[in-house]
C-alpha positions in Angstrom: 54.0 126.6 106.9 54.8 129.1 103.7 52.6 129.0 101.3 53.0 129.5 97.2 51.2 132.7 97.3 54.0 133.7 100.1 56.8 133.0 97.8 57.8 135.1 94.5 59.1 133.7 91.5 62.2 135.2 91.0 64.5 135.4 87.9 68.2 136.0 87.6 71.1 136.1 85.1 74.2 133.8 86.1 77.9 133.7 84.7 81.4 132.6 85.3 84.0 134.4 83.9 84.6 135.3 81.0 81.3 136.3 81.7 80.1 136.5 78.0 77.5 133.0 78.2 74.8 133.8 81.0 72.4 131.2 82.1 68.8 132.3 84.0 67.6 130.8 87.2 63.8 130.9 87.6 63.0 130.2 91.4 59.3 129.7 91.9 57.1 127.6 95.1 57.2 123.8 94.7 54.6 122.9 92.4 53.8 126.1 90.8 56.4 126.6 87.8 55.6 129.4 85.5 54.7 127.5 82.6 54.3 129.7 80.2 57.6 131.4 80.7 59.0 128.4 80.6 57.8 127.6 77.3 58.5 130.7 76.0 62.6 130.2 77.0 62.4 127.0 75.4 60.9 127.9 72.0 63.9 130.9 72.3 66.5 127.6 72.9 66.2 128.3 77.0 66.6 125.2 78.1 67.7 122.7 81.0 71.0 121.2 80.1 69.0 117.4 82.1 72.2 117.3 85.2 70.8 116.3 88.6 69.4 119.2 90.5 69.3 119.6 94.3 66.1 119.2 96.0 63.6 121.9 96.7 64.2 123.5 99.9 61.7 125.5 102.0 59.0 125.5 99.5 60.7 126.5 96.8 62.3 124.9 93.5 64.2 126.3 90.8 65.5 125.3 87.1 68.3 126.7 85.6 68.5 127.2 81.7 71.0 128.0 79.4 71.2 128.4 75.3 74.1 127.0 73.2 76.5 129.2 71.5 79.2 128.8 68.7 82.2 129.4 71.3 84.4 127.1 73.0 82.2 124.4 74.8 78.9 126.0 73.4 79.7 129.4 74.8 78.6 132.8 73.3 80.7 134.8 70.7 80.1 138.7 71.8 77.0 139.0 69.2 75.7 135.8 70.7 76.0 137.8 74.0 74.3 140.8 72.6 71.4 139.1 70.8 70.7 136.2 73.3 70.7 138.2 76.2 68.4 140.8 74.3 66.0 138.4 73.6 66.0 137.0 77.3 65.5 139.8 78.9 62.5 141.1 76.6 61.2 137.5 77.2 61.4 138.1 81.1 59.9 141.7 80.8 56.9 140.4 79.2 56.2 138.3 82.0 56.5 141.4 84.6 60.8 140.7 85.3 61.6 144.3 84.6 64.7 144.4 86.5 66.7 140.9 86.2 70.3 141.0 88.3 72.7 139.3 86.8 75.2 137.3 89.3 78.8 137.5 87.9 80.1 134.0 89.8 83.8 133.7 90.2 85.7 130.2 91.1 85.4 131.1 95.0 81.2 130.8 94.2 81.4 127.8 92.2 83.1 125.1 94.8 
């Protein structure tokens, strides 16, 4: 059996092309969210956009948040981009995420 202490939260950056709009995925052990980063997205307008998510699997769970923008279907204008992404990753750092990949998805990763 893994335990919590076996298992790393993990952060990463996520987009679909145009690429501009990222969302971050936090994947931490069942029961043990990081709560304060949480909050911290959230007061920054990181936040849960409330679809269904899949189950946990092997101990861990995960949460995907995104932010609004002024683009087509709330996606980011290039400043948005700049600024938001700034302010996420400064976020992240302060909570020891120094290096945060970000996964470019393409249609073949999305079906």
């Amino acid at each position: 059996m893994t335990t919590s202490t076996e298992i790393p939260t993990t952060a990463s950056f996520n987009s679909k092309a145009p690429h501009t709009t990222l969302w971050i995925e936090l994947r931490f052990p069942v029961g043990a969210p990081p709560e304060e980063l949480l909050a911290e997205l959230a007061a920054a307008g990181f936040v849960e956009d409330g679809l269904a998510k899949a189950p946990p699997l092997d101990g861990v769970d995960y949460v995907q948040l995104g932010k609004s923008g002024s683009a087509l279907f709330g996606g980011w204008s290039e400043e948005e981009h700049r600024a938001n992404s700034k302010q996420a990753r400064a976020i992240l750092k302060r909570h020891g995420f120094t290096v945060v990949p970000h996964n470019k998805l393409e249609w073949q990763d999305l079906i």
